[in-house]
Every structure is written in C-alpha cells, then in structure tokens.
LORODO-666419 format. One record per residue: z, y, x of N, C-alpha, C, O, CB in turn; chain; residue number from 0; residue in three letters. Coordinates in pm, 1 decimal. Glycine has a CB too. Layout:
N
<<Z, Y, X>, <Z, Y, X>, <Z, Y, X>, <Z, Y, X>, <Z, Y, X>, 'A', NUM, 'Ala'>
...
This chain:
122
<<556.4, 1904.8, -421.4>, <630.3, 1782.1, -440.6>, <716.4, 1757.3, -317.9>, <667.5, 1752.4, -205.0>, <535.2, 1663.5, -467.0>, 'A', 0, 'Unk'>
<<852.6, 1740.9, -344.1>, <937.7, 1697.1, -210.4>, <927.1, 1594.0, -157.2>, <866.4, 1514.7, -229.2>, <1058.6, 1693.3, -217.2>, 'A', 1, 'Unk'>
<<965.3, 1541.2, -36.2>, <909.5, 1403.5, 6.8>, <990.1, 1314.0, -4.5>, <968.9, 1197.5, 29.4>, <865.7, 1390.2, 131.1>, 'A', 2, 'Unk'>
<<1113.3, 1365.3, -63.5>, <1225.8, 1248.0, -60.9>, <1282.7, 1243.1, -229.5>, <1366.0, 1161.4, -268.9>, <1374.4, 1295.4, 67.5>, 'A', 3, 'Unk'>
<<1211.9, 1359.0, -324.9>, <1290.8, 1366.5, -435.9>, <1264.9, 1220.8, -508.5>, <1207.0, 1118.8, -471.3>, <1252.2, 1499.8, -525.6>, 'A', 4, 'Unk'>
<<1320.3, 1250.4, -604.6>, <1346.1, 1087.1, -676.9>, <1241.0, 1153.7, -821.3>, <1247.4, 1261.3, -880.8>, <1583.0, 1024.3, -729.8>, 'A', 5, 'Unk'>
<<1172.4, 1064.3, -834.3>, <1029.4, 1065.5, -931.6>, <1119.6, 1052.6, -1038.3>, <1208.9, 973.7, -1007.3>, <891.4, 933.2, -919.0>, 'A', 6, 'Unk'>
<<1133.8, 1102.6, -1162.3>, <1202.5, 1100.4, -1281.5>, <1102.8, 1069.9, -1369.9>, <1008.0, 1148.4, -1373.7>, <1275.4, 1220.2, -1314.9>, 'A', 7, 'Unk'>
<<1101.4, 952.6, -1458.2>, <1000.1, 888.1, -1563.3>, <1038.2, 945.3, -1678.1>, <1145.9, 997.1, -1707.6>, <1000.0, 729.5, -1580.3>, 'A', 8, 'Unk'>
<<899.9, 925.3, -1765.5>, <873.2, 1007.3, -1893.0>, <988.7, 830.2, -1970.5>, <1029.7, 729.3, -1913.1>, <626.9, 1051.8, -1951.1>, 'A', 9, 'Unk'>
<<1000.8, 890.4, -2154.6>, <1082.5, 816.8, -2207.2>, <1017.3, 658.1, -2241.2>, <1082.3, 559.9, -2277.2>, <1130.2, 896.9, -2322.2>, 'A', 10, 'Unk'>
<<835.5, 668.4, -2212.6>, <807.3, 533.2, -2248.1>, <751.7, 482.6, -2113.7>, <660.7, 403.5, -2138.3>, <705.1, 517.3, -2376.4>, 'A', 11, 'Unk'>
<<777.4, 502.2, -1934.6>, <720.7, 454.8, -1905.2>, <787.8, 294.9, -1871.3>, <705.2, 206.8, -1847.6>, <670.3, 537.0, -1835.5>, 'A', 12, 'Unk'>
<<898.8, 267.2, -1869.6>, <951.7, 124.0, -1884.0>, <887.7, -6.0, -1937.6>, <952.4, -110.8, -1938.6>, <1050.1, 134.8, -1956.6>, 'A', 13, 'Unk'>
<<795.0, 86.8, -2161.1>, <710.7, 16.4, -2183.9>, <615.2, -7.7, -2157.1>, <555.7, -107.5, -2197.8>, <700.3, 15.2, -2238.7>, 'A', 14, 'Unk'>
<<556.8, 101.3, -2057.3>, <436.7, 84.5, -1990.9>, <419.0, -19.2, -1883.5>, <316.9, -87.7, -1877.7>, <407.7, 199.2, -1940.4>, 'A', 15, 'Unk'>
<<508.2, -29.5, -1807.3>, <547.3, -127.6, -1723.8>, <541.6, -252.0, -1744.3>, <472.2, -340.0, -1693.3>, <644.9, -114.1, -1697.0>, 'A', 16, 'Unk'>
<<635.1, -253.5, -1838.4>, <645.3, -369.1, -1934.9>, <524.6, -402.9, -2018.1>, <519.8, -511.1, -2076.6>, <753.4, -343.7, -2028.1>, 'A', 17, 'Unk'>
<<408.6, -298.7, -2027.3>, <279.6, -371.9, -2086.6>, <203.8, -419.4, -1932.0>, <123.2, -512.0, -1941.0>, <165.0, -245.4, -2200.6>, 'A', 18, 'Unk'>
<<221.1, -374.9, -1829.1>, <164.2, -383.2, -1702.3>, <170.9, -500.4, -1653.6>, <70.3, -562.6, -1619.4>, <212.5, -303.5, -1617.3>, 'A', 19, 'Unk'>
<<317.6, -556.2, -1641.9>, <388.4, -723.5, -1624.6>, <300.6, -800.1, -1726.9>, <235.2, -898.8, -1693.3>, <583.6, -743.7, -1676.5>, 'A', 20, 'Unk'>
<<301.5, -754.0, -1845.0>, <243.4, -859.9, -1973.0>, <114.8, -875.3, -1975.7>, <71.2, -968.4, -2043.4>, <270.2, -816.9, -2118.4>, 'A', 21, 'Unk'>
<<10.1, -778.0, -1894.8>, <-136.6, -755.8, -1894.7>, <-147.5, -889.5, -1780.0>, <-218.3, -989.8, -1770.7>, <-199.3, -572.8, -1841.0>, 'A', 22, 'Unk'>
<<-46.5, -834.7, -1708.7>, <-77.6, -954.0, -1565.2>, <-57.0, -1106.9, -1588.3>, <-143.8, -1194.1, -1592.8>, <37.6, -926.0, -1429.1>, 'A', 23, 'Unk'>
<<77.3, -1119.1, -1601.9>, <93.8, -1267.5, -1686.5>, <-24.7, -1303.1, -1730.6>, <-94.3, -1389.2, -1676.8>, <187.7, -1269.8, -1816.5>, 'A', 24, 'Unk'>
<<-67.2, -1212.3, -1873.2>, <-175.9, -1291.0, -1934.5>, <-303.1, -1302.3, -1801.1>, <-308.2, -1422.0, -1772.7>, <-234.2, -1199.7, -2092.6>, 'A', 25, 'Unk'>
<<-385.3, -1238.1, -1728.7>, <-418.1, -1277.0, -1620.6>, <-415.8, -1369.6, -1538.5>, <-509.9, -1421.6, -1478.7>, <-398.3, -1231.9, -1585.3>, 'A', 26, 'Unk'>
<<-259.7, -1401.1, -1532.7>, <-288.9, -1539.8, -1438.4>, <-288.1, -1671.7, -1527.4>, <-348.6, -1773.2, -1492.8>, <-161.6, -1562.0, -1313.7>, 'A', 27, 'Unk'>
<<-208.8, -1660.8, -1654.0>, <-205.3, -1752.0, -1741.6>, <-369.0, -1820.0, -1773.5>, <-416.3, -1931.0, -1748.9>, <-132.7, -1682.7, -1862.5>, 'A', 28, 'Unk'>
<<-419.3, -1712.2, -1831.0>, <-548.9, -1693.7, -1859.7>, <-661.0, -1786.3, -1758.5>, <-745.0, -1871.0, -1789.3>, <-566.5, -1537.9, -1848.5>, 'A', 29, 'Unk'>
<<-626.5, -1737.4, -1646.5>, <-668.1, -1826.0, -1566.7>, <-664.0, -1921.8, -1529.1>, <-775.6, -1962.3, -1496.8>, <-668.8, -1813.4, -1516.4>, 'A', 30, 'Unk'>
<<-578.5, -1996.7, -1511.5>, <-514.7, -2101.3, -1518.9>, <-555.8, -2184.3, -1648.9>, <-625.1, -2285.3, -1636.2>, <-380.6, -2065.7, -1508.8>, 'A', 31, 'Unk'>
<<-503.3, -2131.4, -1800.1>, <-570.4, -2204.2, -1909.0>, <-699.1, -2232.0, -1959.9>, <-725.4, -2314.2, -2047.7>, <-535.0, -2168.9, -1987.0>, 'A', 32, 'Unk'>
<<-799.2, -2138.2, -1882.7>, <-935.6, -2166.4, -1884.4>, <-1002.0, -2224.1, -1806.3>, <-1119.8, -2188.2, -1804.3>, <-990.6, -2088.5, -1892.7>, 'A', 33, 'Unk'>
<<-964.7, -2326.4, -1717.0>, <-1038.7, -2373.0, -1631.7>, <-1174.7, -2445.8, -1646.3>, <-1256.1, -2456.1, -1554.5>, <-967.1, -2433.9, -1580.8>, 'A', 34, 'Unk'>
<<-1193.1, -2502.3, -1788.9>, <-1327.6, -2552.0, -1800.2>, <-1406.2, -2406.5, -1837.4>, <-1518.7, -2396.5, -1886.5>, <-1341.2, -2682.8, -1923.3>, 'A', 35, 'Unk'>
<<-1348.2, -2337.3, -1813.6>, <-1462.4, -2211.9, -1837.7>, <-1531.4, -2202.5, -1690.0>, <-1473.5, -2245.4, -1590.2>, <-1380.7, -2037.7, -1887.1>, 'A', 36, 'Unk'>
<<-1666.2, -2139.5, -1685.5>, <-1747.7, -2090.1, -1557.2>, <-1668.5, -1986.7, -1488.5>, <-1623.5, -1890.9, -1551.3>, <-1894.2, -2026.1, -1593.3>, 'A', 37, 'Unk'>
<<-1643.9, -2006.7, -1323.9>, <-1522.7, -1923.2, -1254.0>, <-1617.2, -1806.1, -1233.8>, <-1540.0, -1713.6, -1208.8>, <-1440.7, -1991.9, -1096.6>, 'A', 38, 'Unk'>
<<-1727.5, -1763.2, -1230.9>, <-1805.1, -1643.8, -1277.9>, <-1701.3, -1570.6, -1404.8>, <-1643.1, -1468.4, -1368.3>, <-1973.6, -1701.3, -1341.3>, 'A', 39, 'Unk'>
<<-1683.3, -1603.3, -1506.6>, <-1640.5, -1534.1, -1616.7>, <-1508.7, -1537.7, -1632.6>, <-1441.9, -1466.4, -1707.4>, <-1696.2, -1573.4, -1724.6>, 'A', 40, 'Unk'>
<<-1459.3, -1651.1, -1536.4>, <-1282.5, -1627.0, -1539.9>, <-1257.2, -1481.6, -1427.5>, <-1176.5, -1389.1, -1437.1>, <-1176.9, -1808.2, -1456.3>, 'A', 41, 'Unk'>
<<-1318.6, -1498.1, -1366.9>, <-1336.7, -1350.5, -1277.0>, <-1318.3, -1296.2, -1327.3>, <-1202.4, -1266.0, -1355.7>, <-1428.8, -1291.6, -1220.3>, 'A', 42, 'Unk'>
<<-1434.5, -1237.1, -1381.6>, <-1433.6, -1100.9, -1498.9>, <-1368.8, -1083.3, -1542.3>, <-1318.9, -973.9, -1515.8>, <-1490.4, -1077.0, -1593.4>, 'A', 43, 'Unk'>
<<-1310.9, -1154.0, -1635.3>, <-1193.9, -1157.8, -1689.2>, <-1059.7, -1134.3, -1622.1>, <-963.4, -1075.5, -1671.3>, <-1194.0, -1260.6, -1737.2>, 'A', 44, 'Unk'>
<<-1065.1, -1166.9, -1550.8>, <-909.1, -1125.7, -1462.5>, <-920.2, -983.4, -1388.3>, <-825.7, -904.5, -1391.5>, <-869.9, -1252.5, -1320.3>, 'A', 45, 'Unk'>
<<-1046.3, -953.1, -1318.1>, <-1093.8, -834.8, -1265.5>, <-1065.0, -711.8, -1391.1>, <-1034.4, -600.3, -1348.9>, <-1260.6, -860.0, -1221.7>, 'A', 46, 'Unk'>
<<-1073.4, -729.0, -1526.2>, <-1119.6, -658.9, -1635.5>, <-970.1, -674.8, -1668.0>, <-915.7, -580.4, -1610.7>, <-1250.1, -714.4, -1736.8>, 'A', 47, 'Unk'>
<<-895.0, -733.8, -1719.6>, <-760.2, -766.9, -1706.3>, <-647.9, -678.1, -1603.7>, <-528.3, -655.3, -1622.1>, <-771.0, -905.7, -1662.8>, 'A', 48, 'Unk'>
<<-721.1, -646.4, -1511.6>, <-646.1, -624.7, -1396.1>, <-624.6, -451.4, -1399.5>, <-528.7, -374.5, -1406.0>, <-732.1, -690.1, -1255.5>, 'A', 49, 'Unk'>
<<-808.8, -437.9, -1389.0>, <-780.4, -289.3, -1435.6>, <-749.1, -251.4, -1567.0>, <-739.2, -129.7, -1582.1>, <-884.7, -212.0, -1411.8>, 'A', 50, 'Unk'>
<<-733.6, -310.3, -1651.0>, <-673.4, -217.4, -1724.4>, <-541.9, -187.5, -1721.2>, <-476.8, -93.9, -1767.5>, <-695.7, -238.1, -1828.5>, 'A', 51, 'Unk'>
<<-506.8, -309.6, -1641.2>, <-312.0, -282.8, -1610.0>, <-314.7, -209.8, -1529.3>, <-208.2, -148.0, -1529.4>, <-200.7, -399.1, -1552.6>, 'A', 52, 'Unk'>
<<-422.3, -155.7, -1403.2>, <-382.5, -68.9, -1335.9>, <-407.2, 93.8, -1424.2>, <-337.5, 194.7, -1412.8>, <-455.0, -96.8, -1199.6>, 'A', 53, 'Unk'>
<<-518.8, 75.1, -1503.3>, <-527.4, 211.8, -1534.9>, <-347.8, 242.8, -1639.3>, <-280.6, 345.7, -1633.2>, <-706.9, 234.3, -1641.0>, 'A', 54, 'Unk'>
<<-325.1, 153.6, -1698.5>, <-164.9, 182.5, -1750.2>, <-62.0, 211.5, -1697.4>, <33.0, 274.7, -1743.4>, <-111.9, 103.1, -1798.5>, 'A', 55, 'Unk'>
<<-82.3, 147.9, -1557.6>, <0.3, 195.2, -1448.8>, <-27.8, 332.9, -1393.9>, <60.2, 413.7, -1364.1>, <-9.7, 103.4, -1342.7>, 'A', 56, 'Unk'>
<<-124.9, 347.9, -1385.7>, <-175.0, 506.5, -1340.5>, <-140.8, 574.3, -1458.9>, <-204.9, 679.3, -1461.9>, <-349.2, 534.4, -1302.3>, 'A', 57, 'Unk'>
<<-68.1, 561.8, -1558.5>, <-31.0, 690.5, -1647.8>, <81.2, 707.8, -1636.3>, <123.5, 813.0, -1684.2>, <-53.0, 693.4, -1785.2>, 'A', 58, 'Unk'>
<<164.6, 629.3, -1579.5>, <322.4, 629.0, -1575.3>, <347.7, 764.9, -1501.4>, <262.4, 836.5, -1449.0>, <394.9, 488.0, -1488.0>, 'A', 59, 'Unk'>
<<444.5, 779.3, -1506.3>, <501.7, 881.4, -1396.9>, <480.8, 825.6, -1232.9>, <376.9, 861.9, -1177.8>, <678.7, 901.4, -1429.6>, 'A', 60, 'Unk'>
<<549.8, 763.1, -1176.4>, <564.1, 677.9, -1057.9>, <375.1, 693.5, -1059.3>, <311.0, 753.5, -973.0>, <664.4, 490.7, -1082.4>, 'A', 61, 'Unk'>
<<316.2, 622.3, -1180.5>, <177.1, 625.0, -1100.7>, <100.2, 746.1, -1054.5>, <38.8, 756.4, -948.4>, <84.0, 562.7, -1177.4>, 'A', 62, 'Unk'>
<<115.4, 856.7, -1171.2>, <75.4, 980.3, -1095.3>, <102.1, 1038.7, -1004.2>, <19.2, 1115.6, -955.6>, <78.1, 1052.0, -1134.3>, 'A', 63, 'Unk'>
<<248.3, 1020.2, -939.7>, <290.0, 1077.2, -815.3>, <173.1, 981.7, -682.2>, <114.7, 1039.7, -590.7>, <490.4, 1044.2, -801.0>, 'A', 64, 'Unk'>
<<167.2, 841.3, -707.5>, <57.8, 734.9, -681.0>, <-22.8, 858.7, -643.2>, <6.2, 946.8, -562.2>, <-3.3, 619.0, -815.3>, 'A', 65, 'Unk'>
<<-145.1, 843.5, -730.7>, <-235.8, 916.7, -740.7>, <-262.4, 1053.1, -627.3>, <-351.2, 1072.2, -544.1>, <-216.6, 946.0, -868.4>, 'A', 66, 'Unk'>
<<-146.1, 1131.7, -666.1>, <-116.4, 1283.8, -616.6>, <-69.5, 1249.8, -436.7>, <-102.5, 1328.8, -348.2>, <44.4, 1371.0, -733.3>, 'A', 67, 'Unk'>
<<1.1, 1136.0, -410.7>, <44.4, 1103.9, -248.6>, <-127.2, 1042.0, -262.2>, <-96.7, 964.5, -171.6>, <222.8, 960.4, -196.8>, 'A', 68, 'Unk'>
<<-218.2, 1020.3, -280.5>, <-365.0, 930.0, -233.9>, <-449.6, 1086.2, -231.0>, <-532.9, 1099.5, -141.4>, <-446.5, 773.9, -387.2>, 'A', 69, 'Unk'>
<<-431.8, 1183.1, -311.9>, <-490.8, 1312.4, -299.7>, <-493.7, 1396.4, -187.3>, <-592.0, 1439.7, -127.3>, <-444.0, 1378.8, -380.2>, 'A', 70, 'Unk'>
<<-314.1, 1423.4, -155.2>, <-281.9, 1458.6, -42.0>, <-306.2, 1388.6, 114.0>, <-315.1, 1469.7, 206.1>, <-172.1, 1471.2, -70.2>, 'A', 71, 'Unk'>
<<-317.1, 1244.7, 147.7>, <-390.9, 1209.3, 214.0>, <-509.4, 1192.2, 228.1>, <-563.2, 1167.6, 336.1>, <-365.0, 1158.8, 227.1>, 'A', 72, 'Unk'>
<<-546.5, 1199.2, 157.1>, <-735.0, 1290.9, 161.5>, <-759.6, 1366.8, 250.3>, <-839.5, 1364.9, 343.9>, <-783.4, 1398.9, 45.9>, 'A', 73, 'Unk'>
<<-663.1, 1456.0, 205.3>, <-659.5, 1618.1, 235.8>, <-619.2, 1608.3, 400.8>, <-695.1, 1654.4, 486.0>, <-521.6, 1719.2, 125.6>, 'A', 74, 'Unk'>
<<-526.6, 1561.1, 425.6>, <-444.2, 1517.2, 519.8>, <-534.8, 1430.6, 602.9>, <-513.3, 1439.9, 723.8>, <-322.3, 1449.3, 463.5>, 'A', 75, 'Unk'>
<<-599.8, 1375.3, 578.6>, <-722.6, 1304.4, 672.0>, <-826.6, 1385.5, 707.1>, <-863.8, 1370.8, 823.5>, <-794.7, 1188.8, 605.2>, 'A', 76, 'Unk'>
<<-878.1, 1457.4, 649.0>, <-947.3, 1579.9, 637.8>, <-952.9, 1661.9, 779.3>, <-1035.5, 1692.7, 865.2>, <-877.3, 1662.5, 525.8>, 'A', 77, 'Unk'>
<<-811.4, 1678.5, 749.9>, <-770.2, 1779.5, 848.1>, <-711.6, 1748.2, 1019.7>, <-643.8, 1810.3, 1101.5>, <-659.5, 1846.2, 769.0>, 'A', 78, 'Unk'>
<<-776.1, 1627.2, 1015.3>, <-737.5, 1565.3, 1147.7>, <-826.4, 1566.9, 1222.5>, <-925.1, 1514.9, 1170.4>, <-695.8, 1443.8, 1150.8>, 'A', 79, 'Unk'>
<<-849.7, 1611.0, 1351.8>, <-901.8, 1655.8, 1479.4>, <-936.2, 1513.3, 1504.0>, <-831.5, 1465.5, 1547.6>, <-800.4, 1740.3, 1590.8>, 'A', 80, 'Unk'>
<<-1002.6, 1443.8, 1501.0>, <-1076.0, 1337.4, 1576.1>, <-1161.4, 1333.1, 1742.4>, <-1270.7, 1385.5, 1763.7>, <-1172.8, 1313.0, 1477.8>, 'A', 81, 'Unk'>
<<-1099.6, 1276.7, 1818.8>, <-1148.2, 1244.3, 1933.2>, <-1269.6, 1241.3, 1946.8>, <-1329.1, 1167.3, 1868.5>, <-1110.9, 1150.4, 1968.8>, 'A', 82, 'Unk'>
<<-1373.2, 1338.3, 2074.9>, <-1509.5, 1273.4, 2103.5>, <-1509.3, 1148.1, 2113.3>, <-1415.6, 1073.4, 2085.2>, <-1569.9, 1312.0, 2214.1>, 'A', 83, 'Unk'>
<<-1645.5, 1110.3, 2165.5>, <-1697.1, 1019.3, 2216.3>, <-1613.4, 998.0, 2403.0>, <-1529.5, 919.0, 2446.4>, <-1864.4, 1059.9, 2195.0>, 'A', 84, 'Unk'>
<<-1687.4, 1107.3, 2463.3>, <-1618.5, 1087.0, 2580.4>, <-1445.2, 1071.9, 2563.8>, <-1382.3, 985.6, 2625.1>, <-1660.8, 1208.5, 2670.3>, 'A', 85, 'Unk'>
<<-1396.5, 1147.7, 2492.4>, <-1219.5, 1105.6, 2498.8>, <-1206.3, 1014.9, 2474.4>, <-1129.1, 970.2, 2559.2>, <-1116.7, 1156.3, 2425.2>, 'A', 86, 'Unk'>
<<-1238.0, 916.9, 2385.4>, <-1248.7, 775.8, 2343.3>, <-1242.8, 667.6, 2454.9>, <-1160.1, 580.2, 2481.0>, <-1376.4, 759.7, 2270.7>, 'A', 87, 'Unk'>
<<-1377.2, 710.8, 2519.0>, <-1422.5, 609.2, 2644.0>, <-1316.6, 637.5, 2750.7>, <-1268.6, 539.2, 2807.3>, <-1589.3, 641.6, 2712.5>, 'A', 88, 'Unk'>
<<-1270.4, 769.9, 2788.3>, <-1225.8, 751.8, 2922.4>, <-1052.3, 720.1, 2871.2>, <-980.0, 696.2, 2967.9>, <-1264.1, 907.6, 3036.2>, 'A', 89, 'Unk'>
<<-981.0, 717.5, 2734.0>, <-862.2, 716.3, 2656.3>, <-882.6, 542.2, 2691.0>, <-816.5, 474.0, 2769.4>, <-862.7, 795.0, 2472.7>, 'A', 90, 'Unk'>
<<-984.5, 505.1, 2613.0>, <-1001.4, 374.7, 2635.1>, <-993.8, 251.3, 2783.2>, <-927.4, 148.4, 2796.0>, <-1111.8, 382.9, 2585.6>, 'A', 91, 'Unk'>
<<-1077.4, 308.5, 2862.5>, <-1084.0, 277.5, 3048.9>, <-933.3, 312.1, 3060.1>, <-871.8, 214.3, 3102.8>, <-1208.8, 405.3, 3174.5>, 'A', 92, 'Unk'>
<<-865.6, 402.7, 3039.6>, <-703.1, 434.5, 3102.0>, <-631.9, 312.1, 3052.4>, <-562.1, 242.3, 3126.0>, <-614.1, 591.5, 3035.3>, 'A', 93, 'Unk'>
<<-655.5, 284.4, 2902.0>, <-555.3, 110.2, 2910.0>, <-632.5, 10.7, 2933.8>, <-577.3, -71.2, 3007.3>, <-476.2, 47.6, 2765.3>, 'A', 94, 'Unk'>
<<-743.8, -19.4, 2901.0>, <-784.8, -106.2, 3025.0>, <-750.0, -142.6, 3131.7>, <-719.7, -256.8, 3166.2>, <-854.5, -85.1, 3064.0>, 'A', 95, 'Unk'>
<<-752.5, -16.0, 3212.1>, <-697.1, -39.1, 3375.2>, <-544.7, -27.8, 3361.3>, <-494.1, -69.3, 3465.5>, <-757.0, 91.0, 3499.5>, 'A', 96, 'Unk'>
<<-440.9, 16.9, 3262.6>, <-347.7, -27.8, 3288.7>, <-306.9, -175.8, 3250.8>, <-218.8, -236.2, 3312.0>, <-284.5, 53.7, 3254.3>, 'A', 97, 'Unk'>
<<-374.8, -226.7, 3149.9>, <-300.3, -369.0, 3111.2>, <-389.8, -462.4, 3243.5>, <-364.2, -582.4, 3253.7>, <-340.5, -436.6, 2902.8>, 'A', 98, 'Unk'>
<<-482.8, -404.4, 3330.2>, <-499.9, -502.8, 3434.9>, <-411.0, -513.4, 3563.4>, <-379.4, -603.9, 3640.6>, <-624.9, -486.0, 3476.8>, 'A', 99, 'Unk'>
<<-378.5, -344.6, 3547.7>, <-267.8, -354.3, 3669.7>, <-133.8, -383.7, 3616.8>, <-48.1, -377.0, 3704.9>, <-253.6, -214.6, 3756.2>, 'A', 100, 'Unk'>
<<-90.7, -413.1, 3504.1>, <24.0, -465.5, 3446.8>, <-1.3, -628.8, 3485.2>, <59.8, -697.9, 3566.7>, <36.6, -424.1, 3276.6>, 'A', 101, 'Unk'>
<<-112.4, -664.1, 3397.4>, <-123.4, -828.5, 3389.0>, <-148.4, -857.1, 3567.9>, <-134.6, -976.8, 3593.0>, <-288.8, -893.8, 3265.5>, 'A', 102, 'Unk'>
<<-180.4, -775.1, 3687.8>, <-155.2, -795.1, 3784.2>, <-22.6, -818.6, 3840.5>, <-3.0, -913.7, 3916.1>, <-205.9, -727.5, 3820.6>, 'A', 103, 'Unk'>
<<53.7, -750.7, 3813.0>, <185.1, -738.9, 3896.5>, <267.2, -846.2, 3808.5>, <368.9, -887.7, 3864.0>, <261.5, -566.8, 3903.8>, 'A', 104, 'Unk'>
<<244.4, -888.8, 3702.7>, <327.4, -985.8, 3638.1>, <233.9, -1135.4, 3691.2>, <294.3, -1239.9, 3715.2>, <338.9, -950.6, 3447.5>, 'A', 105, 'Unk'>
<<123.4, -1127.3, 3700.3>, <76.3, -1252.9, 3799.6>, <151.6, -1322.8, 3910.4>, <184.7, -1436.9, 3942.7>, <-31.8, -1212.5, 3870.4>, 'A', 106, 'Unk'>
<<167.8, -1135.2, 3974.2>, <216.4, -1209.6, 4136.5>, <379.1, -1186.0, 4093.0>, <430.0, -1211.0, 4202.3>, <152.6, -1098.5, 4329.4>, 'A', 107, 'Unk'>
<<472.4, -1159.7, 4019.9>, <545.6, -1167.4, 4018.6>, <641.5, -1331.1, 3919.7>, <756.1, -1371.2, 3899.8>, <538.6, -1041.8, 4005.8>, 'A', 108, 'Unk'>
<<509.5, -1368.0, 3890.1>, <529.9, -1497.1, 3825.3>, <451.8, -1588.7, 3959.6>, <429.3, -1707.8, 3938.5>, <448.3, -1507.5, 3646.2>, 'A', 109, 'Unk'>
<<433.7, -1560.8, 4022.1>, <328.5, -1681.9, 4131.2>, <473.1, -1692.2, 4265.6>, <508.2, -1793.0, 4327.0>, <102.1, -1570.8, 4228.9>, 'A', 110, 'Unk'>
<<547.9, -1507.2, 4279.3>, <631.1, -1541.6, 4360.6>, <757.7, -1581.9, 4312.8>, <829.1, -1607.3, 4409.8>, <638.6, -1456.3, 4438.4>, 'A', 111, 'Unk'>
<<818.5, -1599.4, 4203.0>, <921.3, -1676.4, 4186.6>, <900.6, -1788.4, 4161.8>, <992.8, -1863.8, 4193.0>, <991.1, -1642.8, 4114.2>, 'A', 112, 'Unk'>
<<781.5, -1850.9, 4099.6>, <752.2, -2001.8, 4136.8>, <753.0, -2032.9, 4247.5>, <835.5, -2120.0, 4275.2>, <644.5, -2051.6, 4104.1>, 'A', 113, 'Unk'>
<<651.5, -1971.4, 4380.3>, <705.2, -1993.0, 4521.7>, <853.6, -2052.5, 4543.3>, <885.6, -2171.2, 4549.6>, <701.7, -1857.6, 4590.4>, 'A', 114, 'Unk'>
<<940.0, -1932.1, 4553.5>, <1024.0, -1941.7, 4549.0>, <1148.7, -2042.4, 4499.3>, <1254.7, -2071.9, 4554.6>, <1004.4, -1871.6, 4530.9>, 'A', 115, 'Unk'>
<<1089.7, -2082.7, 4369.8>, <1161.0, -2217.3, 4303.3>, <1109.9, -2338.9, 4362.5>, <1173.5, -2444.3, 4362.4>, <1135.7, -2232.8, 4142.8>, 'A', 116, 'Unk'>
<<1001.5, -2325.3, 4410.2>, <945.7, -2466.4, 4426.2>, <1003.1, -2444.3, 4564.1>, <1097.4, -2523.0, 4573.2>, <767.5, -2508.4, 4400.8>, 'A', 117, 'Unk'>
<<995.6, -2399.4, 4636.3>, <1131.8, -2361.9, 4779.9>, <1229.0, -2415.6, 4789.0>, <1262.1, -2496.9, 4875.4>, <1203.6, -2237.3, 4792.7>, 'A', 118, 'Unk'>
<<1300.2, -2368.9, 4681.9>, <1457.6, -2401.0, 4651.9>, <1473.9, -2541.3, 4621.9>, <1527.8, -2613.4, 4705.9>, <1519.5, -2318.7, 4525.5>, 'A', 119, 'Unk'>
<<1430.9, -2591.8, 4504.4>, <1421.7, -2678.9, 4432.9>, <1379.9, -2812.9, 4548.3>, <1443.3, -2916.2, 4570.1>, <1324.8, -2632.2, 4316.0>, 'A', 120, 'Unk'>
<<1230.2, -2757.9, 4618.1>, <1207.3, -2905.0, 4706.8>, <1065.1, -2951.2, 4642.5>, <1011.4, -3055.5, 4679.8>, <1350.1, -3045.7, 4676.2>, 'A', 121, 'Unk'>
C-alpha cells in the first residue's frame, strides 16, 4: 500500500456512510428521546448502536485501509528497540538536570534585570 495513494471506494460505500451518519443520529436522538428510560439501558443502547455503525464503517473501503494502517502499526511497534531500564534512568537524570540548569539561569537572569530596573526606575 503507498503512503500517499488516494484510497478509491467500492460503488456502495457512500451508502454505507450514509447508513453510518443515520445509525448515529438515531443514537443520539435515541438518547435524548428516551430519557425516562434507566441510563443503564440507554447506554447499551447507544454502545450497541455505535458498534454496529462502526462495524459498517469497517467494511467500506476507507475502513479497511483503517484496519490494514492499525495492522501495520502493530507490526511497526513490534519492531521497536525499547530502552533499558538503566537508559531510561540516566536519559531521564540528563533532563532533569537540564531543565534545572535552564530554570537556573532564567532565575538569575530574571532577578538581574529586575535589579537593574528597579535601579533605573528608582
């Protein structure tokens, strides 16, 4: 799969879409119009509602490419070299001690132009 090509949709996924928008609507509608119902079962209902618009969405074109980019970062996570323990700690102590010797020198460089203003100023 190229990383920039343009995903080309099958001839019904528009209606699929278009059942996806209409699954949801009814979802929030739903919710909204049932309020003397127990919010236990308006849940469900919207949760149950929800996936099934996503599983419709996952058949589209656009959604399988979805799917296939969540596969490949799997894979792609997989394959990543993760830091010890010790690289961590001493990666970690290195900004530590730099944002103290940063937040140092911006201390005294904010303490000496106040000096300084309050100098001038009187």
């Amino acid at each position: 799969m190229k990383p920039n090509a343009e995903v080309q949709g099958s001839r019904h996924d528009g209606l699929k879409w278009l059942v996806v928008v209409i699954l949801l609507a009814i979802a929030v509608i739903g919710n909204a119009w049932f309020t003397d119902v127990a919010i236990l079962y308006r849940v469900l209902g919207v949760v149950a509602v929800c996936a099934i618009a996503a599983g419709v969405a996952l058949v589209t074109t656009r959604g399988k490419a979805l799917v296939e980019l969540a596969r490949s970062a799997k894979k792609e996570i997989q394959r990543v070299v993760w830091p010890t323990r010790p690289e961590t700690i001493q990666t970690t102590a290195i900004v530590l001690a730099a944002i103290l010797v940063v937040g140092l020198m911006l201390w005294a460089i904010d303490t000496l132009i106040g000096w300084l203003m309050t100098s001038v100023i009187g």
